[in-house]
N, C-alpha and C positions, 0 to 999 in steps of 0.2 A: 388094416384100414389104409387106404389109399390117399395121400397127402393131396388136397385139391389145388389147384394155381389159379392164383390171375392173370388174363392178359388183360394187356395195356396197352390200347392202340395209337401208337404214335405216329399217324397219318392224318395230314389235312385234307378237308371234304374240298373236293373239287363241285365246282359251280360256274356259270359261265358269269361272263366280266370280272373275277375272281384277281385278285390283285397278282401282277405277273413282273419279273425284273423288267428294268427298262431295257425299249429293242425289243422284249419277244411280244408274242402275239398271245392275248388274252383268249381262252377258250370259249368257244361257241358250244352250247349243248339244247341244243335242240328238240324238242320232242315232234317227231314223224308221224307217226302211228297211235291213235286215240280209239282208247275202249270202247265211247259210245260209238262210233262210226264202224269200225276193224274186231270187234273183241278180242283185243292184246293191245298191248305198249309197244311203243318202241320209241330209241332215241338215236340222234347221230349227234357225234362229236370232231370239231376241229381242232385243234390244239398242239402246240408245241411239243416237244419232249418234257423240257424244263421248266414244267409250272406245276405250283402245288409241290406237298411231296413226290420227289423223283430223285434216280438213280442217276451217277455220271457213269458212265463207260470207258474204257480206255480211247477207244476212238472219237471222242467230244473234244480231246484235247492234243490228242498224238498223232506223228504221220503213221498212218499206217498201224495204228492201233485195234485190237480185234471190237468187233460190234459188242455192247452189251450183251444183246442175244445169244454168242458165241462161250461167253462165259458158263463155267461146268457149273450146275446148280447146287452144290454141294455148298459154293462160296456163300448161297444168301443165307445160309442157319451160322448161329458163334453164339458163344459165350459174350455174353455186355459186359462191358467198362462204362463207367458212368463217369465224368470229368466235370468237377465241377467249375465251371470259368466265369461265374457270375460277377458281373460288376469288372470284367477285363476289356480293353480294346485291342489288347496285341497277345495272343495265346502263347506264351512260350511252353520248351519244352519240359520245363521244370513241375509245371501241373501234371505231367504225368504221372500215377501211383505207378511203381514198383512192380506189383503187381500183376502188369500185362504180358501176357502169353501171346506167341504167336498162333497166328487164327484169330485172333477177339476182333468184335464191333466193339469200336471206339465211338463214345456219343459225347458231344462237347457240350453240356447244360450251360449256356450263357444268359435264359432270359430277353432274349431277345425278341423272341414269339410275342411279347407283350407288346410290340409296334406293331403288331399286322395291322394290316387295315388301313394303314396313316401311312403315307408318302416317307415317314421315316423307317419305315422299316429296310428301305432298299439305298438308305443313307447313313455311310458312319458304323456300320453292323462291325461288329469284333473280326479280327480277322487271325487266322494262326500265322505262326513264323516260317520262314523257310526252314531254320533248326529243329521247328518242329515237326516240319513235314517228315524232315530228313529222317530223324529222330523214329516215326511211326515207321519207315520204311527199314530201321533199321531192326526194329520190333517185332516184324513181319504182321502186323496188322492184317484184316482185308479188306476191313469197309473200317469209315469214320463216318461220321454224322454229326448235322446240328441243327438247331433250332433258329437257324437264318437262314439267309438266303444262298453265301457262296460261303467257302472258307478264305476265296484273297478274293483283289479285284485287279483290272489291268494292269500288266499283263498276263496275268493266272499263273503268273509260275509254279504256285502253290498246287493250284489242280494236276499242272505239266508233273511232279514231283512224286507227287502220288498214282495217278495215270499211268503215266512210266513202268510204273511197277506192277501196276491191274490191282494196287489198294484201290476201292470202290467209294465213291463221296453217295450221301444222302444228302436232300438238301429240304431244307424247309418242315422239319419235324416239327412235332408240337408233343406237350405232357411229358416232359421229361421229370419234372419233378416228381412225378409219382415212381419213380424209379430211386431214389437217392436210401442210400446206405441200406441197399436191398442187391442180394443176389437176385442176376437174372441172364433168360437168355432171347437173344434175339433172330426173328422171321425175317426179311427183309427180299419181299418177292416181286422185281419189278415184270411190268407186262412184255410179254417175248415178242415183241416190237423187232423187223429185222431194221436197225437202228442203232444210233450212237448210243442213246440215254433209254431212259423210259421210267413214267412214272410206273410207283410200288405202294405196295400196302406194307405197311412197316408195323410191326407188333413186338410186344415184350409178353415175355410168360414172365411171372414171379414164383 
């Protein structure tokens, strides 16, 4: 008999006016095309890269960095690391378990998801360290993720640090805690946008 899994989708619903970092542009989503009139749907959407959950690329933050799109598909499937940093403002490298193999998605659990909504979420959010960035990089990571908005703020070094490398940032997940002291593995497939970034549907098997 056949072991069944959970997945666990740790992707936020995008919606227009949908709360967006400050400076980008909030998404417009439109619907074009109405059943009664057309019989079929249809919608159009405007929208930044970097709203909702989405993907960094190396070229968001590098000269000369290859497009998201450009990256081998192989990088969005790993093994998850779950990190728990709740109740942290400055992520050091010392939260890292042991544990981490190179290839793993690293998810940083901070609780921070719990300000969506509210102008504090894009204020004061945890931030990781430069030693920590270092640290994943030395690990061979290839994605990290978190449950806020960026991992540093101006002047991004932190993104620059990982980038650099083509570790991959997710940004703005939600539902981590249903991952906690739970093997699992993680989907993490952004749209083939030719593009720096691009939002992604992020999921967990259990």
């Amino acid at each position: 008999m056949q072991n069944s899994r959970t997945f666990v989708d740790l992707t936020r619903l995008t919606m227009a006016g949908m709360p967006v970092y400050p400076g980008d542009t909030a998404p417009e989503l439109t619907q074009t095309v109405h059943f009664d009139k057309d019989s079929c749907v249809n919608y159009e959407i405007k929208s930044s890269m970097h709203v909702g959950t989405h993907m960094d690329g190396p070229m968001h933050m590098v000269k000369d960095g290859r497009r998201l799109c450009d990256i081998e598909v192989e990088r969005f499937f790993g093994r998850g690391v779950l990190v728990d940093a709740r109740g942290k403002s400055l992520l050091e490298a010392n939260l890292l378990p042991a544990t981490i193999q190179a290839g793993d998605i690293v998810l940083f659990w901070t609780d921070w998801e719990n300000h969506f909504g509210q102008s504090t979420y894009f204020e004061n959010f945890p931030v990781l360290s430069e030693a920590l960035a270092e640290r994943l990089v030395e690990l061979k990571v290839k994605i990290i993720g978190l449950d806020s908005p960026s991992p540093d703020r101006e002047p991004y070094t932190v993104h620059r640090i990982l980038l650099k490398e083509e570790i991959l940032i997710l940004e703005n997940l939600t539902g981590l805690n249903a991952l906690e002291a739970k093997p699992f593995e993680v989907t993490a497939l952004p749209t083939k946008y030719a593009a720096d970034s691009a939002p992604a549907r992020v999921v967990a098997s259990i």
